[in-house]
N, C-alpha and C positions, 0 to 999 in steps of 0.2 A: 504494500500500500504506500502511497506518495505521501510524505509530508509535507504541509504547505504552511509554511509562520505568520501567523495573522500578527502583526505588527503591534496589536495588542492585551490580545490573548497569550502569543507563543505557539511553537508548534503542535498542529491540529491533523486532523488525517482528514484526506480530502473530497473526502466523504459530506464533510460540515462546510464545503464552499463549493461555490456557482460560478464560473467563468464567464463573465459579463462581456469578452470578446477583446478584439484589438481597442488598444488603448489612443488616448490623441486624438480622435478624429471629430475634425470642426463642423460643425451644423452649418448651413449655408445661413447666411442671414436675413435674406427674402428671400423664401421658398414660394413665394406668389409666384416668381419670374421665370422658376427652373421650370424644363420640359419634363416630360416623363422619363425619359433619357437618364438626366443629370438626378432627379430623386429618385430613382431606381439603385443608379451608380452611389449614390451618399447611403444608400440605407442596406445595399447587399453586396457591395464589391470592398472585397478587403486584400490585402498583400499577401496574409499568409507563407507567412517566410519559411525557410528551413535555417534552422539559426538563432541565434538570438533577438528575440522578439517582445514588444510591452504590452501587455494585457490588464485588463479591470477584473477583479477579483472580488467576489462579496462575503464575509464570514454570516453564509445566510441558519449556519444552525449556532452561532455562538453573537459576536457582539452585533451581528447587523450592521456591519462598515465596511464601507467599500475604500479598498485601495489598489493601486498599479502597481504592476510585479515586472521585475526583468526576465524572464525564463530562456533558456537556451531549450528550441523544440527539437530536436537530435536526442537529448540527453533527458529531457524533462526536466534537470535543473533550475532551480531557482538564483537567480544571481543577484537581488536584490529586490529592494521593495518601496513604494514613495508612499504618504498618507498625503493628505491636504494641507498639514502643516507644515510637514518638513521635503527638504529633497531624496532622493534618491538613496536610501544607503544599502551598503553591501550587509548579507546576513551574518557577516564574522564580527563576532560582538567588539575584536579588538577598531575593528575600522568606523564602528556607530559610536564606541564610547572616542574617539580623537576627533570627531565632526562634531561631537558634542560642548570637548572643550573648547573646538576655533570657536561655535558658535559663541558660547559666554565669554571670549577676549574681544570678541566685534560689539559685541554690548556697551 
């Protein structure tokens, strides 16, 4: 079974989340304008890489929050994770707790 670290729970089996899909992808801003064409393409065309990839991620059986994940899709790998507050960090506790401290010396 795949582990997947809800950023605020900790690691979970992935059983207890929902993959909300590629991550990043901008809403057109007047969708009055788009053809069938172009809202077709915003709502079902995605990259699907082979590779390292960002996806939305929801802890739908634990806290209910959604966050973006780096995952390598080859490997299943998780290579990091962002919430809304903070950026990107890698899942090796040594590299979240040293972003921790730049963050409180820019303060």
């Amino acid at each position: 079974m795949l582990l997947i670290e809800c950023p605020w729970c900790g690691p979970r089996a992935e059983t207890e989340f929902s993959c909300g899909g590629e991550a990043d992808i901008v809403r057109p801003v007047d969708t009055d304008t788009l053809t069938d064409q172009q809202w077709g393409d915003y709502l079902f065309m995605r990259k699907n890489p082979r590779g390292v990839h960002r996806e939305q991620w929801l802890h739908a059986q634990g806290c209910r929050r959604w966050f973006k994940a780096q995952r390598d899709t080859v490997s299943y790998a998780f290579q990091g994770y962002q919430t809304f507050e903070r950026p990107l960090l890698s899942l090796d506790n040594s590299d979240a707790q040293a972003g921790n401290k730049q963050e409180g010396k820019a303060s």
